[in-house]
N, C-alpha and C positions, 0 to 999 in steps of 0.2 A: 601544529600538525598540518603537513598539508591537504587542500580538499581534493580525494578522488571521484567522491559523484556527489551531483546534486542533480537531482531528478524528481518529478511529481507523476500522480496517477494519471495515463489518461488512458483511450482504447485501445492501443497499438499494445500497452503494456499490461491490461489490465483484462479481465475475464470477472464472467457472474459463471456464479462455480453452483449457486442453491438461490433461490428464487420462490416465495409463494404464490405467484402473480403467474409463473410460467410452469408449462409442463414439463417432466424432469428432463424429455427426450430432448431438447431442444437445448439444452444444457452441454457444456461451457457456452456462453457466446459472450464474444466484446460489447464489453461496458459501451454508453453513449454518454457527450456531451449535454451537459442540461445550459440552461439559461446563464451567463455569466451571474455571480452573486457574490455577496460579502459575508464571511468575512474572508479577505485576502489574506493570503498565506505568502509571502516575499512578492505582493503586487500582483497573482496570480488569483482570480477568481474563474477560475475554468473548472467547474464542478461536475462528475459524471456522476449515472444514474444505469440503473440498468433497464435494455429498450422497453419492457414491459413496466407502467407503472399504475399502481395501485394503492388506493386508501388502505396507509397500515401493512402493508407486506414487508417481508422481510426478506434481503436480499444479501447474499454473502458473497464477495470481492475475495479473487487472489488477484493478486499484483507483485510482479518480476523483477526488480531491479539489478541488472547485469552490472559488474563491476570492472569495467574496464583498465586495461594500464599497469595492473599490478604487476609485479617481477614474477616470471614462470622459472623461479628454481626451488628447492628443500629450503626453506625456511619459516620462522614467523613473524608477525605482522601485527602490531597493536592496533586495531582499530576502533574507529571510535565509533557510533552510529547514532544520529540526532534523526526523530520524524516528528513532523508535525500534520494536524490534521483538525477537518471541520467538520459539521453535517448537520443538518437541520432537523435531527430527533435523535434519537437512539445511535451514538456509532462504538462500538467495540474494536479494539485493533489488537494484533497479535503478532510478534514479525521473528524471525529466526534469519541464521545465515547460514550459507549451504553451501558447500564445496563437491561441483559435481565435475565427474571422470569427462572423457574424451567418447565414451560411449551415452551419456547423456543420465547415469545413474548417482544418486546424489549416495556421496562417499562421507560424510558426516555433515550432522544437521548443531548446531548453536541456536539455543533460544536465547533471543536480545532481549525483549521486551511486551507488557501486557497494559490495555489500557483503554481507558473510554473518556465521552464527551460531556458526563453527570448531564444529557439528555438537555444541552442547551444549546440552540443556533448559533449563540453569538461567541462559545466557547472555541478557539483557538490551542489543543494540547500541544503538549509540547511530551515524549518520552524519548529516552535514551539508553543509551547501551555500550559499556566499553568488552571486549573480549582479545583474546591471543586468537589470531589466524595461522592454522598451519598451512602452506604452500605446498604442494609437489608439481616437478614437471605435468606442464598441459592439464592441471587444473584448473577452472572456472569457478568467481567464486558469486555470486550472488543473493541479493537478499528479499530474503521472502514474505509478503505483507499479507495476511490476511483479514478482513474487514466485515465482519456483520452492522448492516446498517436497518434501522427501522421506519419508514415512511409514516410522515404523522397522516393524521387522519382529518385536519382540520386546514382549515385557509389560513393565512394569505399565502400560503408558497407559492412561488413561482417557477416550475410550471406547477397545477397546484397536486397536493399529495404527495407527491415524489420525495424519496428519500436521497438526497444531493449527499454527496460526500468529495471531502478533496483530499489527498496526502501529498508528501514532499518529506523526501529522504537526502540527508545531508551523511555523509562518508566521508572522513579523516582517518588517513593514516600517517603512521614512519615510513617515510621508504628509505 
């Protein structure tokens, strides 16, 4: 199958949608880059954080992944969806695919996948998800990650407290 995306979290893509650290009004704002760390995910330790951090809060991530290239006529589409992902306490992920109209309204939702880190740093997940995509002209179809993460409360993090998270979405299809 060949690869149509591969793409990882960062701010451009990624939004703190709930935050206990931040007041709600202040809410969506883009995720931030933390400190590079391990464990790497295809070589990539670029792990974000949301601006506001705190001993022990809990912060929840939406992240966008636009899926480019696909064929815009009536048909369907086996694809495949592999994400992987880190975090250095508590990370829960969630992700579905979305096929939204021309006016920006999501026209059917697919749930891929449910999944967490058993609350260990050096854990690296891997979940997956195969589904039929239906196509119509001038649909868009992308996929949707949502991420509750938990900030430990204790050292050595770097920086310290902060609850670091990274993802990376891998996309096969038939075309």
């Amino acid at each position: 199958m060949p690869l149509a995306l591969q793409a990882f979290t960062t701010p451009s893509n990624t939004n703190v949608v709930a935050d206990t650290a931040a007041p709600p009004a202040s809410l969506p704002t883009p995720a931030v880059f933390t400190t590079p760390s391990t464990p790497l995910i295809n070589g990539n330790g670029n792990y974000i954080w949301s601006p506001n951090t705190a001993s022990g809060q809990t912060v929840t991530f939406n992240t966008l992944f636009n899926l480019p290239g696909l064929p815009i006529i009536n048909l369907g589409l086996p694809v495949s969806v592999f994400y992987a992902f880190a975090g250095n306490e508590t990370v829960t992920v969630s992700a579905s695919l979305e096929v939204v109209n021309v006016l920006g309204i999501v026209i059917l939702t697919v749930p891929l996948f449910v999944g967490a880190n058993g609350s260990n740093p050096e854990n690296v997940v891997t979940l997956s998800a195969d589904t039929l995509l239906a196509l119509a002209v001038l649909d868009t179809v992308r996929i949707n990650v949502t991420t509750t993460v938990v900030a430990p409360v204790t050292l050595p993090y770097d920086p310290a407290n902060t609850g670091r998270y990274l993802g990376e979405v891998i996309v096969r299809t038939i075309i």
